[in-house]
C-alpha positions as CSV (number, residue, x, y, z in Angstrom):
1,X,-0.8,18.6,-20.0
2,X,1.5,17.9,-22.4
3,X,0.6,16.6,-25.9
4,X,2.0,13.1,-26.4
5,X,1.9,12.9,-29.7
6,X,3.5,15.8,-30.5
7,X,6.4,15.3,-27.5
8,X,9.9,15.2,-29.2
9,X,13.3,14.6,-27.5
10,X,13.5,18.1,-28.3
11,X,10.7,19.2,-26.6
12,X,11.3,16.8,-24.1
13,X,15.4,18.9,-23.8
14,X,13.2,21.9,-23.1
15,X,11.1,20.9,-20.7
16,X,13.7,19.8,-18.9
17,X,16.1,22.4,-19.3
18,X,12.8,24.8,-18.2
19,X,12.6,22.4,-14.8
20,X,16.3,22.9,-13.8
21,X,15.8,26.9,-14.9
22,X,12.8,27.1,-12.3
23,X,15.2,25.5,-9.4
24,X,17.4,28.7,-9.6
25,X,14.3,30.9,-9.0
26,X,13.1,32.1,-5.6
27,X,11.0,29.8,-4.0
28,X,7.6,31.5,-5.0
29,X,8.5,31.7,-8.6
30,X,9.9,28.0,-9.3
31,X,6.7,27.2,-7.7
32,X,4.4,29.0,-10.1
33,X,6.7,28.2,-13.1
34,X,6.7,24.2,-11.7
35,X,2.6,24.2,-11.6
36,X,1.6,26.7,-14.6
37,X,4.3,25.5,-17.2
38,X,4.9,21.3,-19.3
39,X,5.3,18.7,-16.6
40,X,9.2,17.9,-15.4
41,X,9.0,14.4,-15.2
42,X,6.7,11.4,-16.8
43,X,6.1,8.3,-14.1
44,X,4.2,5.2,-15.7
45,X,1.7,4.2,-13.2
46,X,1.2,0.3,-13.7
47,X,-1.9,-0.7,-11.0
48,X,-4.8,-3.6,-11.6
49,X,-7.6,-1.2,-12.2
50,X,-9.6,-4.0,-14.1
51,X,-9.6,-7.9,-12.7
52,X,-10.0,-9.3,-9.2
53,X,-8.0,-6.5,-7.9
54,X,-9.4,-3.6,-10.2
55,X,-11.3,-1.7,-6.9
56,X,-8.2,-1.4,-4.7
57,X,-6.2,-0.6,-8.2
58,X,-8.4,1.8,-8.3
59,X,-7.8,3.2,-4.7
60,X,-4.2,3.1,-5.8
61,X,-5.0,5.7,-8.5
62,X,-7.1,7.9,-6.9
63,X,-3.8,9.1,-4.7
64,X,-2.1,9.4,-8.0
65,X,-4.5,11.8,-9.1
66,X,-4.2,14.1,-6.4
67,X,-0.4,14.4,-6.3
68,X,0.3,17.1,-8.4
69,X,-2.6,19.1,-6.6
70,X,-1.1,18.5,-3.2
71,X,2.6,19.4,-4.2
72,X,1.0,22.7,-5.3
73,X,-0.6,22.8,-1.5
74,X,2.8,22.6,-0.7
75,X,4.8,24.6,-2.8
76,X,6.9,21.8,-4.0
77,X,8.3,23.3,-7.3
78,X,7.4,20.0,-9.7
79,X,5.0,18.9,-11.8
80,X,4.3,15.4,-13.2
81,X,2.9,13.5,-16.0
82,X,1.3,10.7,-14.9
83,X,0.8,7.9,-17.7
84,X,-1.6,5.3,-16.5
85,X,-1.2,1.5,-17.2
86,X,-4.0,-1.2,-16.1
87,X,-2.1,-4.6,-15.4
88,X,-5.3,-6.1,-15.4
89,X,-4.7,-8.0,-12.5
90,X,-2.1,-10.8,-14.0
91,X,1.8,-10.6,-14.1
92,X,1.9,-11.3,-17.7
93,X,-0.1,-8.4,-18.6
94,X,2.2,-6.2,-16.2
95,X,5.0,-7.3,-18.2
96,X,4.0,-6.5,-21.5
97,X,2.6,-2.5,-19.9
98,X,5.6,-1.7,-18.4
99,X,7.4,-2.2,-21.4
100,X,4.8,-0.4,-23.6
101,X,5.4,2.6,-20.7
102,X,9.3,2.5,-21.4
103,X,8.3,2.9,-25.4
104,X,5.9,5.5,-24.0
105,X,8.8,7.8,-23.2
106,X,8.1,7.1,-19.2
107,X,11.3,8.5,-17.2
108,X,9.9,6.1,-13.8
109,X,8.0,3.3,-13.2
110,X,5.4,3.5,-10.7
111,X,3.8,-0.2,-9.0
112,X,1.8,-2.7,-8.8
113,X,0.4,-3.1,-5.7
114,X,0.5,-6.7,-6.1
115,X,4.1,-8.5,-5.6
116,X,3.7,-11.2,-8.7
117,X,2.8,-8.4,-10.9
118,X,5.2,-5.8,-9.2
119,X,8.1,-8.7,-9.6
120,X,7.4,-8.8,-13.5
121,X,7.6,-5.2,-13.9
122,X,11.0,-4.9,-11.7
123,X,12.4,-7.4,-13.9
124,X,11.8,-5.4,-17.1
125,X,12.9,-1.8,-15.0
126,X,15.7,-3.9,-14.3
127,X,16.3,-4.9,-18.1
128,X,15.8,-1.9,-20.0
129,X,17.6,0.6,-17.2
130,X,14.8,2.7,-15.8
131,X,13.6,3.3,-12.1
132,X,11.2,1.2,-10.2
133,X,9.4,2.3,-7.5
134,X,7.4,0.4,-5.8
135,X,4.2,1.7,-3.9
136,X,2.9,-1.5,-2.3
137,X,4.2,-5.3,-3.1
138,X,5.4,-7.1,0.2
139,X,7.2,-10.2,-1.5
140,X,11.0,-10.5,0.0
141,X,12.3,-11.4,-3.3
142,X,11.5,-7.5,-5.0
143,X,14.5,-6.3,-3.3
144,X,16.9,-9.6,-2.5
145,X,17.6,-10.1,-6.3
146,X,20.3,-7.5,-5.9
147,X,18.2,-5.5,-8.7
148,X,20.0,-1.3,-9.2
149,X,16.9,0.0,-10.4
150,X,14.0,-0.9,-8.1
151,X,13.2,1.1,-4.8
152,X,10.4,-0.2,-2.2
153,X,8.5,2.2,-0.5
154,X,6.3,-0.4,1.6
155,X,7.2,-3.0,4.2
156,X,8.3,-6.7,3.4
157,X,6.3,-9.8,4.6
158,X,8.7,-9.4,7.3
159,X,8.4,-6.2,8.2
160,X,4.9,-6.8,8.6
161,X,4.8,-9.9,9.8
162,X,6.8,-8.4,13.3
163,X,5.1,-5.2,13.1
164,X,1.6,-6.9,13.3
165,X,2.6,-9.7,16.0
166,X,4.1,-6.4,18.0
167,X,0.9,-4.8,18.4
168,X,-0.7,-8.1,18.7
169,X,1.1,-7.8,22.4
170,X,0.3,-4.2,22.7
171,X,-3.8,-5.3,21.7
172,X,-3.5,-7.7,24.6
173,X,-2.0,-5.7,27.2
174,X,-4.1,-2.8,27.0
175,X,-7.2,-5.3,26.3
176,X,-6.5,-7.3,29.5
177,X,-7.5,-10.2,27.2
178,X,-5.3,-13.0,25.7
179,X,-6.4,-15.5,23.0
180,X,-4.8,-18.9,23.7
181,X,-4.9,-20.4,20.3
182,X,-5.3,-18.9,16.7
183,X,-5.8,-20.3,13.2
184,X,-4.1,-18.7,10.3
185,X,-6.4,-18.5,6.6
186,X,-4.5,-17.2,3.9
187,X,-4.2,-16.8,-0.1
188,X,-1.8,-19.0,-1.9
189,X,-0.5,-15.9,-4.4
190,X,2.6,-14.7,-4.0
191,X,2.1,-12.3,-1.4
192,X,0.2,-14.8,0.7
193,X,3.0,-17.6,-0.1
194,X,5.7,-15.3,1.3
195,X,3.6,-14.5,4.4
196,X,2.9,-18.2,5.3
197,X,6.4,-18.3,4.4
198,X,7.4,-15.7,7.0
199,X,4.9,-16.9,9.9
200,X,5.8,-20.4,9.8
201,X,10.0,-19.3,10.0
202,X,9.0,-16.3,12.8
203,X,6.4,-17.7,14.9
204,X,8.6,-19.4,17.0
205,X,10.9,-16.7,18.1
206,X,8.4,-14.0,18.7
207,X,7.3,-15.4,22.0
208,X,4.0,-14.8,21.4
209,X,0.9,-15.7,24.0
210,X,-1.1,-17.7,21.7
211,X,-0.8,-21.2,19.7
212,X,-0.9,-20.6,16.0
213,X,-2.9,-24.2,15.7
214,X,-3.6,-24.5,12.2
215,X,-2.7,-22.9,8.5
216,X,-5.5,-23.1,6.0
217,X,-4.4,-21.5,2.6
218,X,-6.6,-21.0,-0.4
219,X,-6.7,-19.9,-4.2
220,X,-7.2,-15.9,-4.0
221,X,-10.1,-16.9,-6.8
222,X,-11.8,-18.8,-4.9
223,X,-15.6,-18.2,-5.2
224,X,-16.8,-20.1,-2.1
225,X,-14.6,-20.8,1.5
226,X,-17.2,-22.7,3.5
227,X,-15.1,-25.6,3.4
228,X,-11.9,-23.9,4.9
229,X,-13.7,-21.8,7.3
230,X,-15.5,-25.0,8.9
231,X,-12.1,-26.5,9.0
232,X,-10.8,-23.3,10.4
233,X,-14.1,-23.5,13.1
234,X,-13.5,-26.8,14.1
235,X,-9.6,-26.3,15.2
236,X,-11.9,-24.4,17.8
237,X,-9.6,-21.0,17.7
238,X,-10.2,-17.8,19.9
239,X,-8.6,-15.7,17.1
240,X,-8.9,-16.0,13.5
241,X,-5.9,-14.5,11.4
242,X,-6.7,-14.1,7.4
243,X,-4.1,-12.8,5.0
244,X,-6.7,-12.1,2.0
245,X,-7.3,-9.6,-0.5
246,X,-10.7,-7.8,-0.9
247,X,-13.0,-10.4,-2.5
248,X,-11.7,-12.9,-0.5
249,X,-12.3,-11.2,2.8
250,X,-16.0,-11.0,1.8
251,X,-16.5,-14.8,1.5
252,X,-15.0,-15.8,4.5
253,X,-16.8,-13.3,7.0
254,X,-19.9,-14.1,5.4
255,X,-18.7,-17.9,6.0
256,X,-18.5,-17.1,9.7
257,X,-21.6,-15.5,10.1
258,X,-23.6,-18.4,8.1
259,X,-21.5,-21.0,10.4
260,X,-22.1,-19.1,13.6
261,X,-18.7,-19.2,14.5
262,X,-17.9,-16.0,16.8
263,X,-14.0,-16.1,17.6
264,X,-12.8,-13.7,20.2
265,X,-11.0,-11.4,17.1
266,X,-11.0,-11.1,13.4
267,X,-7.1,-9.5,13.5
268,X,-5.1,-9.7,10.1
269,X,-1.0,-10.4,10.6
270,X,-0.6,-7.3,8.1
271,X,-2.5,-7.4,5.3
272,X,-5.5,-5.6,2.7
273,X,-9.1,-6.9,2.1
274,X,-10.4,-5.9,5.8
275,X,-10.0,-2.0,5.6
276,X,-11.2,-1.8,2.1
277,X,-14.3,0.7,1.3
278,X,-16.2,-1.9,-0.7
279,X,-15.5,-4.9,2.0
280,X,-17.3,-1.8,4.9
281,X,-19.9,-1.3,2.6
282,X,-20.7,-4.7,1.4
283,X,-20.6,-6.1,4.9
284,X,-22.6,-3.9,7.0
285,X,-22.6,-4.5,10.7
286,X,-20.5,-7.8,10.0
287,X,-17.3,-5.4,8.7
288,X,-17.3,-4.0,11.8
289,X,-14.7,-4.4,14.6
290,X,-12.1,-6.5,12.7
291,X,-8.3,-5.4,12.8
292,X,-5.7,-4.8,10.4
293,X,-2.2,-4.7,11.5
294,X,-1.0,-2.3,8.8
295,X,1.0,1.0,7.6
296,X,-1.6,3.6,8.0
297,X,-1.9,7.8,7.4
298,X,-0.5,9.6,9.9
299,X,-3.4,12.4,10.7
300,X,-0.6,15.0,12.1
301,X,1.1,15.1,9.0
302,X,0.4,18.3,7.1
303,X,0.9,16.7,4.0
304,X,-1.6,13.9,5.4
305,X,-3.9,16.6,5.8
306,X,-3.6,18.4,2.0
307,X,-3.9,15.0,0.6
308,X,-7.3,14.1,2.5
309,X,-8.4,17.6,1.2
310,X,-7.4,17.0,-1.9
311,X,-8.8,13.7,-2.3
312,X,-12.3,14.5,-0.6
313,X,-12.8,17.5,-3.0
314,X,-11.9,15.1,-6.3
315,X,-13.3,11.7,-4.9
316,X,-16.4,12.6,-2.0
317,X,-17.4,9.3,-1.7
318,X,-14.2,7.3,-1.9
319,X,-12.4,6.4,1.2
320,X,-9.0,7.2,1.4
321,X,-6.4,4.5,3.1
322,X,-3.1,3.0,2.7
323,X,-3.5,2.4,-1.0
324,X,-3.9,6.0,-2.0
325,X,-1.4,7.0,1.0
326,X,1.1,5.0,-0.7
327,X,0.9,5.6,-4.4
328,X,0.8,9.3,-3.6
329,X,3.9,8.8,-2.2
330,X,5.2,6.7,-4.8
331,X,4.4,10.1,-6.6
332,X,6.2,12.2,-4.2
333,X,9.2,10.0,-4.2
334,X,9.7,10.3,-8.0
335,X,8.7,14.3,-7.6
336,X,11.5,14.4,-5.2
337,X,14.5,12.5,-6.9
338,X,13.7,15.1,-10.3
339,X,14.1,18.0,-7.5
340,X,17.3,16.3,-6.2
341,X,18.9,15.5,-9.8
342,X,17.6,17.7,-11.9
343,X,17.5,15.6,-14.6
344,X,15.5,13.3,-15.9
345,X,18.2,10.7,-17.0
346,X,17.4,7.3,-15.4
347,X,21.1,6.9,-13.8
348,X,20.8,10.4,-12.4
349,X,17.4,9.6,-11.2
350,X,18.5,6.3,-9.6
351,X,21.6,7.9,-8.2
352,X,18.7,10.8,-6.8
353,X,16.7,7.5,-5.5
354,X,19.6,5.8,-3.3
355,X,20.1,9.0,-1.9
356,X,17.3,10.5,-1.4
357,X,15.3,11.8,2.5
358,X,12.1,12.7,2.8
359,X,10.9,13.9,6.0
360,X,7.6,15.5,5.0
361,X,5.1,12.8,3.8
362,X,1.8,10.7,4.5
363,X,2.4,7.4,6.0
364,X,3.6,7.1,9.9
365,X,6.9,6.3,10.3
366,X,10.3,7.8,9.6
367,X,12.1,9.6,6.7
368,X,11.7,8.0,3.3
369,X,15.0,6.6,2.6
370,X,16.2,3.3,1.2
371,X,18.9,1.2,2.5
372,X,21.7,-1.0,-0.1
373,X,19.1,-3.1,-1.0
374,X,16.2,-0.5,-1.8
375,X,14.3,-0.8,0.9
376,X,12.9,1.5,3.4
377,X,13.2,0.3,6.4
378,X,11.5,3.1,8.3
379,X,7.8,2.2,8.1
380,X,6.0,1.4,11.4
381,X,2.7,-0.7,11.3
382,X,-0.4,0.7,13.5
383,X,-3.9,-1.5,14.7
384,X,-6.4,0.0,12.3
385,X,-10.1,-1.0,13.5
386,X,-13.7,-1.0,11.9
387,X,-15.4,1.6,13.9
388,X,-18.4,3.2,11.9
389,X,-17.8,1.7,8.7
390,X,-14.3,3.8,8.7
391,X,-10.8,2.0,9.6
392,X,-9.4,3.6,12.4
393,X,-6.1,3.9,14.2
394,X,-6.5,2.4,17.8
395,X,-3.3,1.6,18.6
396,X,-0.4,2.7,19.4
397,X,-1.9,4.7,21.3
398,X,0.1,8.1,20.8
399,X,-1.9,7.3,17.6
400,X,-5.0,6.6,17.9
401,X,-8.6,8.3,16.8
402,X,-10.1,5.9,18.9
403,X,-10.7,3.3,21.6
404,X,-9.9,-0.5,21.3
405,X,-12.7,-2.7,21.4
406,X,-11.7,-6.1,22.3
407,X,-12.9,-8.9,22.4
408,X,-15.1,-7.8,19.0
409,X,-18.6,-8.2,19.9
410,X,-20.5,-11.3,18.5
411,X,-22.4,-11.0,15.3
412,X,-25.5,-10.1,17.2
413,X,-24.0,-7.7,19.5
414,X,-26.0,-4.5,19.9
415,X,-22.8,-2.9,19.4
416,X,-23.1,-3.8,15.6
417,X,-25.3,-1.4,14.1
């Protein structure tokens, strides 16, 4: 690692000029000259590791960690500095990091995981000239303000939104079940707002075989739901659909099993709190079974499989999901647009960005590229389902680790263990 204090421009000229020098070797040597020698590029990663959102922040991190180990796995000839910023869980706070990251020297900008913080980051990328990428934030707006230095490398509301109501059909079909009516219980944070947002403009052309009967929204700080979830009980729903972060996911499960109410599913539109380790954990039996309609890991990947390896030999007792899966490849993405431009200049970088392709990486879905807007388009959702205290891909079925239960069992089911 390089010594910050000590890093010059000069120094910084060298280690550049050292990267591009390694290109021109044979493979083998730019790859030990890449992992032995100063880092090529330095990425800023900005993530709520303290605050409501510190323990998936955290998760976030833990892919970050691992990146440099997993491009040696596979002889990619880069190595990065990786600067770490806590946001502390508030968009202000983001603000003021990302510009202390800039001061810092940082060549990209890495975040946040959450869209109001991610938004007040892209706006200073955007005001002081210097890459964005963005590892998970699902807002619209991050790429519709026509910004030139932002990148998303996760889904829109959108994009999830039809994603998850896709395999909603594909749940029921193989199932031979159908739920007649659903509720909807979601945040009121930015993400939450643009997914109610979404639903309420959607819904209507998706065809789908259920009535979406009521949407109950709450503050994400909310410390008790037992209100909303009786309101949510009595609409009398078969399937309950929560948008909801980690802490929030807690209270309202615990809400259903103290209210008895036993809907046919617990099955997310596309978003966090019910894969997370500590909501498995916390909940016991009562985590199990619910389904998130989200961007997983693909498990044939051979990059999937370093980074597992990698991340169970630095982190044994942390689970591994979508939020290390896509700030690694945040990671990756920067790692690749220093390989493409050799440079670390932020226009060449951002010119190395619009064009870049990535066919090898982590999450299912396509290449990695980003259309005019910044956006990759390519991502594919996948039914992710507590089985064992471990999230696990059930469908689509050329997919899937496991079989589909559904209906879930009731909270007394045997099944529940």
């Amino acid at each position: 690692m390089i010594d910050r204090s000590r890093f010059t421009r000069r120094r910084l000229g060298k280690a550049a000029l050292a990267g591009a020098t390694a290109l021109g070797a044979p493979l083998p040597l730019r790859h030990a000259l890449a992992q032995s020698g100063p880092a090529n590029l330095k990425v800023a990663l900005l993530l709520p590791t303290s605050g409501g959102q510190a323990q998936i922040g955290q998760a976030c991190k833990r892919g970050a960690d691992v990146a440099n180990a997993v491009f040696a796995d596979m002889k990619m000839p880069v190595k990065l500095e990786i600067m770490n910023y806590d946001t502390e869980t508030k968009p202000d706070v983001a603000r003021t990091q990302a510009e202390k990251a800039i001061d810092a020297g940082a060549h990209v900008l890495v975040g946040a995981f959450d869209s109001g913080q991610t938004i007040a980051i892209a706006q200073v990328a955007e005001q002081r000239g210097v890459p964005l990428i963005v590892n998970i934030a699902a807002a619209p707006q991050i790429t519709e303000q026509g910004y030139k230095f932002v990148v998303r490398n996760f889904p829109t509301a959108p994009m999830l939104i039809s994603g998850a109501f896709a395999l909603h059909k594909e749940i029921f079909k193989a199932s031979g079940t159908t739920p007649k009516t659903a509720v909807l219980m979601s945040i009121n944070d930015t993400f939450g707002t643009a997914m109610m947002g979404g639903i309420k403009a959607m819904f209507p052309k998706l065809d789908m075989p259920y009535q979406l009967v009521d949407i109950i929204s709450y503050d994400p700080a909310a410390k008790d739901l037992s209100v909303e979830v009786a309101k949510a009980k009595a609409t009398k729903a078969d399937m309950l659909m929560p948008v909801c972060r980690l802490n929030d996911a807690k209270l309202m499960i615990q809400e259903l099993v103290k209210q008895r109410w036993e809907p046919m599913a617990v099955m997310n539109p596309g978003s966090p709190g019910l894969y997370e380790q500590d909501f498995l954990k916390t909940m016991g039996k009562y985590g199990e079974f619910h389904i998130s309609n989200v961007p997983w890991l693909d498990p044939k990947s051979a990059m999937t499989q370093s980074l597992e390896k990698q991340h169970a030999a630095k982190f044994s007792g942390d689970q591994l999901d979508l939020n290390g899966g896509f700030t690694f490849e945040g990671m990756l993405i920067a790692a690749q647009a220093w390989l493409d431009a050799k440079s670390t200049k932020p226009d060449a970088l951002m010119e190395a960005l619009r064009k870049v392709k990535i066919d090898q990486h982590v999450m299912v879905g396509g290449p990695i590229q980003f259309d005019a807007k910044g956006q990759n388009v390519g991502i594919k959702a996948a039914a992710v389902q507590n089985l064992k205290r471990k999230p696990t891909v059930v469908m689509p079925k050329e997919s899937a680790a496991a079989a589909l239960v559904f209906p879930e069992p009731g909270w007394n089911d045997k099944r529940r263990t």
